[in-house]
BALOLUM-445862 format. One record per residue: residue in three letters; y, x, z of N, C-alpha, C in turn; residue number from 0. Coordinates in Angstrom, 1 decimal. Example, Ala and Ser with C-alpha at 12.3 -4.5 7.8 and 13.67 -1.06 7.14 Angstrom:
# BALOLUM-445862
@code ALA&n.north -5.7&n.east 13.2&n.up 7.8&ca.north -4.5&ca.east 12.3&ca.up 7.8&c.north -3.3&c.east 13.2&c.up 7.8&pos 0
@code SER&n.north -2.2&n.east 12.8&n.up 7.1&ca.north -1.1&ca.east 13.7&ca.up 7.1&c.north 0.0&c.east 12.9&c.up 7.9&pos 1
This chain:
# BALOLUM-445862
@code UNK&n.north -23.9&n.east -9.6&n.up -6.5&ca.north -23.4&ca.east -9.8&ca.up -7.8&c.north -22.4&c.east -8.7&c.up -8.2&pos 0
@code UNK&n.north -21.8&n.east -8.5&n.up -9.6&ca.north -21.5&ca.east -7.4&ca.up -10.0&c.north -19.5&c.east -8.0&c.up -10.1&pos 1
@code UNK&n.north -18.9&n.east -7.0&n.up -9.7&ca.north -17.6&ca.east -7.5&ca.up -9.7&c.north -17.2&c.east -7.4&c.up -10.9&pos 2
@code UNK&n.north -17.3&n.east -6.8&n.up -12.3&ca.north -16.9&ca.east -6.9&ca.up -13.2&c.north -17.8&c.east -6.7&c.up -14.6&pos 3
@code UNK&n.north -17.4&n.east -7.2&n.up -15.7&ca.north -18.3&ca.east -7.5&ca.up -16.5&c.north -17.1&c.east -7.1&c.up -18.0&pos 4
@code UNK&n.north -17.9&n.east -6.4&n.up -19.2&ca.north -17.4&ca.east -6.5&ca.up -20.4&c.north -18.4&c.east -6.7&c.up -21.2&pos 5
@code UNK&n.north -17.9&n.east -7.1&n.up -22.2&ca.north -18.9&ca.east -7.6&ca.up -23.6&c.north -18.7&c.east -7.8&c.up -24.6&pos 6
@code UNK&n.north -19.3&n.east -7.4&n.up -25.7&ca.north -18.8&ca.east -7.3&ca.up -27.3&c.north -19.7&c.east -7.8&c.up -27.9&pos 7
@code UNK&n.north -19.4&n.east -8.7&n.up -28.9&ca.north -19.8&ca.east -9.1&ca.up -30.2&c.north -19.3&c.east -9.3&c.up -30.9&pos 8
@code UNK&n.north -20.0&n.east -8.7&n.up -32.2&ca.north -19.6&ca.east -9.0&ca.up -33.8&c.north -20.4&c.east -10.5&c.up -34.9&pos 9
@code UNK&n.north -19.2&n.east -10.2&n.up -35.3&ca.north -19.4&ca.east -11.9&ca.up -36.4&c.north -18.2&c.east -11.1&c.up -37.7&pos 10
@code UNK&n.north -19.4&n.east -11.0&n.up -38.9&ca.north -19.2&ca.east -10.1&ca.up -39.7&c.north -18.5&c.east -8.5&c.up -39.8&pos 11
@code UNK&n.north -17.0&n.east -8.9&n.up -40.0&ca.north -16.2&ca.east -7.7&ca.up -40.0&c.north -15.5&c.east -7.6&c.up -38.3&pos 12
@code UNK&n.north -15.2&n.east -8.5&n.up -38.3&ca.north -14.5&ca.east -8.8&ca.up -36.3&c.north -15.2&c.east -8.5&c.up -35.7&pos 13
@code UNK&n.north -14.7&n.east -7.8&n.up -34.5&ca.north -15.2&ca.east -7.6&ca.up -33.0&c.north -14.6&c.east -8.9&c.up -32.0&pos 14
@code UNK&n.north -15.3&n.east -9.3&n.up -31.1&ca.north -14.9&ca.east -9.7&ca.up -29.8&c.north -15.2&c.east -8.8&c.up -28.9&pos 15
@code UNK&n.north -14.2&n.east -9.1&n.up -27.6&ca.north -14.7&ca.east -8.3&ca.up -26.6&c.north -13.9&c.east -9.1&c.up -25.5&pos 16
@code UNK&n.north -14.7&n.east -9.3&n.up -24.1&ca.north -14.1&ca.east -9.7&ca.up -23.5&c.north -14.6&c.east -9.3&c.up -22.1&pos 17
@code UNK&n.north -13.4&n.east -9.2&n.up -20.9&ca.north -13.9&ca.east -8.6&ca.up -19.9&c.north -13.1&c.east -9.4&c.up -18.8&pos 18
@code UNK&n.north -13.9&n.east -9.6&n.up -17.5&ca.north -13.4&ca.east -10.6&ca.up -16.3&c.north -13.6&c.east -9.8&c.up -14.8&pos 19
@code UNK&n.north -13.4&n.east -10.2&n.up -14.4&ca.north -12.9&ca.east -9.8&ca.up -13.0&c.north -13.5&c.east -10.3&c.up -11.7&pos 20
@code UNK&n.north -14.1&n.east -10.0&n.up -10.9&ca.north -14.0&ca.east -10.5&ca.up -9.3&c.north -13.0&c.east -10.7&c.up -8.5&pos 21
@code UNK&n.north -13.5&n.east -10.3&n.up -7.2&ca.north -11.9&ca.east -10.6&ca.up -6.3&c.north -11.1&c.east -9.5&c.up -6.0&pos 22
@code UNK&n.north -11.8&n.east -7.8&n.up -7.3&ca.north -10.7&ca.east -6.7&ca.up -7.1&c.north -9.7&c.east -7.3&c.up -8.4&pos 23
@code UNK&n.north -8.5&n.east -6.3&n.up -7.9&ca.north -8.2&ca.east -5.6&ca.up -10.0&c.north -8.9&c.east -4.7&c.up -10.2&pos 24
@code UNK&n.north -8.7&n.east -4.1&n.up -12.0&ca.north -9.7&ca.east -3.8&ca.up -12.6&c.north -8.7&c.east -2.7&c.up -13.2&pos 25
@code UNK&n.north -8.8&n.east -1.6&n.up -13.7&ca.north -8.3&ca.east -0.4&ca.up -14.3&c.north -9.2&c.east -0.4&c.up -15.2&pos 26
@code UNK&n.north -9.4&n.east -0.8&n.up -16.3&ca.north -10.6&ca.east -0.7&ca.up -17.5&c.north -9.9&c.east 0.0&c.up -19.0&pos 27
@code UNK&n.north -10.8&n.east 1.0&n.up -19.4&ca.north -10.5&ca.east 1.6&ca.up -20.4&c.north -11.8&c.east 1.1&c.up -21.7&pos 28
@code UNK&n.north -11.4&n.east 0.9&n.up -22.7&ca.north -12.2&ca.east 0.0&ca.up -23.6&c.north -12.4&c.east 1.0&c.up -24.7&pos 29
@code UNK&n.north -13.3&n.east 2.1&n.up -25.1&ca.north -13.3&ca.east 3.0&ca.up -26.0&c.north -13.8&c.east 2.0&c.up -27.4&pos 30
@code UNK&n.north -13.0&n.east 2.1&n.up -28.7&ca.north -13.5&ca.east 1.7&ca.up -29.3&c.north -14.4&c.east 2.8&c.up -30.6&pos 31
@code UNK&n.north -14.9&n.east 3.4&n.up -30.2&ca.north -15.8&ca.east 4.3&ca.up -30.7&c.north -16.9&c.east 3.3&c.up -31.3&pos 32
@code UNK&n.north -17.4&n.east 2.4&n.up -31.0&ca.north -18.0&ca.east 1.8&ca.up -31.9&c.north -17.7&c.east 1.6&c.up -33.5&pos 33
@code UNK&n.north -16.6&n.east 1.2&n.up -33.7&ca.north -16.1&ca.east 0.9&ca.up -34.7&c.north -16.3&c.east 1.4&c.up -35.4&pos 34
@code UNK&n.north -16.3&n.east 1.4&n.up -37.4&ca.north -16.5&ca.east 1.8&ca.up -38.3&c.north -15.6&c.east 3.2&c.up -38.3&pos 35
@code UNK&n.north -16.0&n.east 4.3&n.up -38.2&ca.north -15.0&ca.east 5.5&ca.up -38.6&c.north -13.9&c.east 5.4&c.up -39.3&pos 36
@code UNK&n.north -14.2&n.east 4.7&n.up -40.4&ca.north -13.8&ca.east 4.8&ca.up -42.1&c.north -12.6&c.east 3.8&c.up -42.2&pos 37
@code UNK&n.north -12.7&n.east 2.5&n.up -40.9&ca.north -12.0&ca.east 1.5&ca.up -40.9&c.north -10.5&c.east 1.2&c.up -40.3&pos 38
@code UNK&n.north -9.8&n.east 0.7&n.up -40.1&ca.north -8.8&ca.east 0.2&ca.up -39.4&c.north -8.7&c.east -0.8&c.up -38.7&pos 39
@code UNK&n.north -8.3&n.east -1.6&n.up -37.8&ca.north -8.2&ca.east -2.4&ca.up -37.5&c.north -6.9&c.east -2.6&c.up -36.7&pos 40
@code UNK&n.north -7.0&n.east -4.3&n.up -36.6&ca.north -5.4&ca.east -4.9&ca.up -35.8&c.north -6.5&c.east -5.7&c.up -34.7&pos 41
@code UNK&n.north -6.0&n.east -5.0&n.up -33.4&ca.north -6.6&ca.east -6.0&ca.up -32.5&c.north -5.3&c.east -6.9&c.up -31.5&pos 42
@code UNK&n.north -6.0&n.east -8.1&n.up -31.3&ca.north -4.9&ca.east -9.2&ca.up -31.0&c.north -5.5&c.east -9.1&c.up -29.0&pos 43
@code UNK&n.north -4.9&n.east -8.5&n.up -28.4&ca.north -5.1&ca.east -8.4&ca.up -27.0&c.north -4.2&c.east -10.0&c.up -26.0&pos 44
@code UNK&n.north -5.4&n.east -10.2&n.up -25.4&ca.north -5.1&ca.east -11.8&ca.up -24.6&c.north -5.0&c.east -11.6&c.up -23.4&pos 45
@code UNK&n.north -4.0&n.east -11.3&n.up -22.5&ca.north -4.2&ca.east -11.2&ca.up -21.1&c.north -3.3&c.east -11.9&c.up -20.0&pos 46
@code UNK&n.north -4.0&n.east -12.1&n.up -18.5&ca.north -2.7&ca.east -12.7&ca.up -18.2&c.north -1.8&c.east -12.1&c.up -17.4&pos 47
@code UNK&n.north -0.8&n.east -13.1&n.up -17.4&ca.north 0.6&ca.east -12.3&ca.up -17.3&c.north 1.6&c.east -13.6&c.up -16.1&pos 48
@code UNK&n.north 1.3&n.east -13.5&n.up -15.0&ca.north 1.7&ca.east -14.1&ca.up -14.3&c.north 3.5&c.east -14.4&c.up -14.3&pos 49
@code UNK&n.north 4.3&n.east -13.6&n.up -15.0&ca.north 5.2&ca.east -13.4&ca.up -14.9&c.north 5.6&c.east -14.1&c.up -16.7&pos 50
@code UNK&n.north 4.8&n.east -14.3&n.up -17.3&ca.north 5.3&ca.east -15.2&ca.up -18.8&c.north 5.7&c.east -16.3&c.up -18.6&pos 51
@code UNK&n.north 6.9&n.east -16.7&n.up -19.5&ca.north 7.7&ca.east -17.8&ca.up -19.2&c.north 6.4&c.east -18.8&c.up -20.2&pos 52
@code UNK&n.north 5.4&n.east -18.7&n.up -20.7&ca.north 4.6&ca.east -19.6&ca.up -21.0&c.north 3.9&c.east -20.4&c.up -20.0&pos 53
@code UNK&n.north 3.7&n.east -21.9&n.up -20.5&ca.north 2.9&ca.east -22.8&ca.up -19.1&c.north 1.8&c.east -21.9&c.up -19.4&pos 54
@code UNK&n.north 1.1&n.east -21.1&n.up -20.3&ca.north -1.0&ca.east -20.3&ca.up -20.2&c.north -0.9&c.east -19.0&c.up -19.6&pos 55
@code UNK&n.north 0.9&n.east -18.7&n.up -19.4&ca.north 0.5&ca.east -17.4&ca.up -18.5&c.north 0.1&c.east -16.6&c.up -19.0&pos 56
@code UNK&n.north -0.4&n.east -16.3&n.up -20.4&ca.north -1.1&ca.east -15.4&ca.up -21.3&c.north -0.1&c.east -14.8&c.up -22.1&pos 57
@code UNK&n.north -0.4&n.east -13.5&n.up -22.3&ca.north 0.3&ca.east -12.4&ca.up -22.5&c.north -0.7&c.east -12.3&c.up -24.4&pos 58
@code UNK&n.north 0.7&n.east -11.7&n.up -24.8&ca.north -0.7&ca.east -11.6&ca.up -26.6&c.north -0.1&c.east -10.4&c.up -27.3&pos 59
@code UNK&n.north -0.5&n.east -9.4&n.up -27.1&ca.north -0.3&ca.east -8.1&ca.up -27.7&c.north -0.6&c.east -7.5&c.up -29.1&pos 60
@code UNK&n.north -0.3&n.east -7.1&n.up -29.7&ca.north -1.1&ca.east -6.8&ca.up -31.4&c.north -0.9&c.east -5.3&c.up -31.4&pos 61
@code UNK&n.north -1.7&n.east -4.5&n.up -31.7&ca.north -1.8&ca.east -3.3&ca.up -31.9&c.north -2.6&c.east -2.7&c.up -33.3&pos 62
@code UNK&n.north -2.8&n.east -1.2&n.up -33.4&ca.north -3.3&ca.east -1.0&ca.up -34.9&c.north -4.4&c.east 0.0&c.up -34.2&pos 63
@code UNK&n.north -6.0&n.east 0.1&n.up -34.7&ca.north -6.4&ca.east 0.5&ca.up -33.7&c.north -7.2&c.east 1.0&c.up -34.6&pos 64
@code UNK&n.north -8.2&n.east 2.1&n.up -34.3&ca.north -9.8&ca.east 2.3&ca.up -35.1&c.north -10.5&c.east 2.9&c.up -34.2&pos 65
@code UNK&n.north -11.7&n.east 3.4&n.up -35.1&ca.north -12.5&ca.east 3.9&ca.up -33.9&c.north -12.5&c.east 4.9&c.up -33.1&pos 66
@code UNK&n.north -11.0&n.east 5.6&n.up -32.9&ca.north -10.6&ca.east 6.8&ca.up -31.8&c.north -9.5&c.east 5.9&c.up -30.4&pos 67
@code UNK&n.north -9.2&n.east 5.0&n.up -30.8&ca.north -8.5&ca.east 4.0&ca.up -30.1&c.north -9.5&c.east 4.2&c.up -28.4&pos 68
@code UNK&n.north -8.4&n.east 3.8&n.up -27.3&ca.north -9.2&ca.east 3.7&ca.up -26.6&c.north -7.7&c.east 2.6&c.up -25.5&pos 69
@code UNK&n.north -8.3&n.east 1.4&n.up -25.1&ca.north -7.5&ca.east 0.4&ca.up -25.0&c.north -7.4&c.east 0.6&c.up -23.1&pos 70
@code UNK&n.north -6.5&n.east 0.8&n.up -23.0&ca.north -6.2&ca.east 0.8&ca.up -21.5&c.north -5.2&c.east -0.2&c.up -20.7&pos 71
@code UNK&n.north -6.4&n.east -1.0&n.up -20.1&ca.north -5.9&ca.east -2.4&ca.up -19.2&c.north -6.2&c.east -2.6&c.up -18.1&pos 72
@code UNK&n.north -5.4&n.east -3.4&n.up -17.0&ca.north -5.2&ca.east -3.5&ca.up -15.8&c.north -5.4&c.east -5.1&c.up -15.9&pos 73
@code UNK&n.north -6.7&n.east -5.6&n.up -15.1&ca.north -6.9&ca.east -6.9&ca.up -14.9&c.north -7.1&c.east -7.7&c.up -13.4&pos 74
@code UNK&n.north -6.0&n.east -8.2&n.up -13.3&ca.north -5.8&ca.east -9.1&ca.up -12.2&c.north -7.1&c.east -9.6&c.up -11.7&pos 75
@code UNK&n.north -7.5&n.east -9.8&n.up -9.9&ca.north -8.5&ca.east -10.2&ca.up -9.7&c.north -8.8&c.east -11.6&c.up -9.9&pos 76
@code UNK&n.north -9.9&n.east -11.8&n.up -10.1&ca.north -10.5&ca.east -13.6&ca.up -10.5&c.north -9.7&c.east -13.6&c.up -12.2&pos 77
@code UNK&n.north -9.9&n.east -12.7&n.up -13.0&ca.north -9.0&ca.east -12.9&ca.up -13.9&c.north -9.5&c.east -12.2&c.up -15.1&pos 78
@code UNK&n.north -9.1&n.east -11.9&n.up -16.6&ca.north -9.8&ca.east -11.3&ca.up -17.5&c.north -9.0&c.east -10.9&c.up -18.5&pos 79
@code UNK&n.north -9.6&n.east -10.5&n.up -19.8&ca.north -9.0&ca.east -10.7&ca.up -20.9&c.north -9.9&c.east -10.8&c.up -22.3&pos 80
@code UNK&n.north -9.4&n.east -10.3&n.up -23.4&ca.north -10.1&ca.east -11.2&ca.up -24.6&c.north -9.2&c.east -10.1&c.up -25.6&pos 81
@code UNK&n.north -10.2&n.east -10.0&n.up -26.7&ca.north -9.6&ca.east -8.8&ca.up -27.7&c.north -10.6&c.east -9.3&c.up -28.7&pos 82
@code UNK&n.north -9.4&n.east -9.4&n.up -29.9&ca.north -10.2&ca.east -9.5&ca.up -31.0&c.north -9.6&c.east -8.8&c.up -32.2&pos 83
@code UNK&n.north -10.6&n.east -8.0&n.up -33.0&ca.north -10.5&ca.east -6.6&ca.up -33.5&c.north -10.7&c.east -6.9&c.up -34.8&pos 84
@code UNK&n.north -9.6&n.east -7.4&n.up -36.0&ca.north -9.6&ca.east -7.9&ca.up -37.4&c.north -10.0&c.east -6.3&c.up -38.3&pos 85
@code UNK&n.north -10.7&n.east -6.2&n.up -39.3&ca.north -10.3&ca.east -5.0&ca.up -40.0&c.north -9.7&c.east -5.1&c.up -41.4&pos 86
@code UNK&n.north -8.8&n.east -4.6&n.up -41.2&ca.north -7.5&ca.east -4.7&ca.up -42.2&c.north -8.5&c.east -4.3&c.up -43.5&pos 87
């Protein structure tokens, strides 16, 4: 079986993307080259964060991003994250 997994889908103008983990960490770079050229985007980044004084542990980042963006994350093993890509 494959230790790590990403994946994207669209639902109209939004992206999802979401990526998980085996029993390494993960050094994962997320090119958003896909994206519309012409567009902008705010993506809302979900990750966890062992060290958040929240009971979910989850970390929630907002950034301004398009399609030269390239998202650079470090994901705990047995663990993931979630990115969701609004266009302004």
């Amino acid at each position: 079986m494959g230790e790590f997994a990403t994946i994207a889908r669209k639902h109209r103008e939004d992206w999802f993307i979401g990526s998980l983990t085996g029993k390494q960490e993960k050094s994962v770079q997320i090119n958003l080259d896909f994206l519309n050229p012409s567009a902008k985007y705010k993506a809302i980044i979900y990750s966890h964060d062992q060290d958040s004084d929240s009971s979910t542990k989850v970390d929630i980042k907002k950034i301004n991003t398009n399609s030269e963006t390239i998202i650079n994350m470090d994901i705990a093993p047995n663990s993931g994250l979630a990115i969701h890509l609004r266009k302004k």
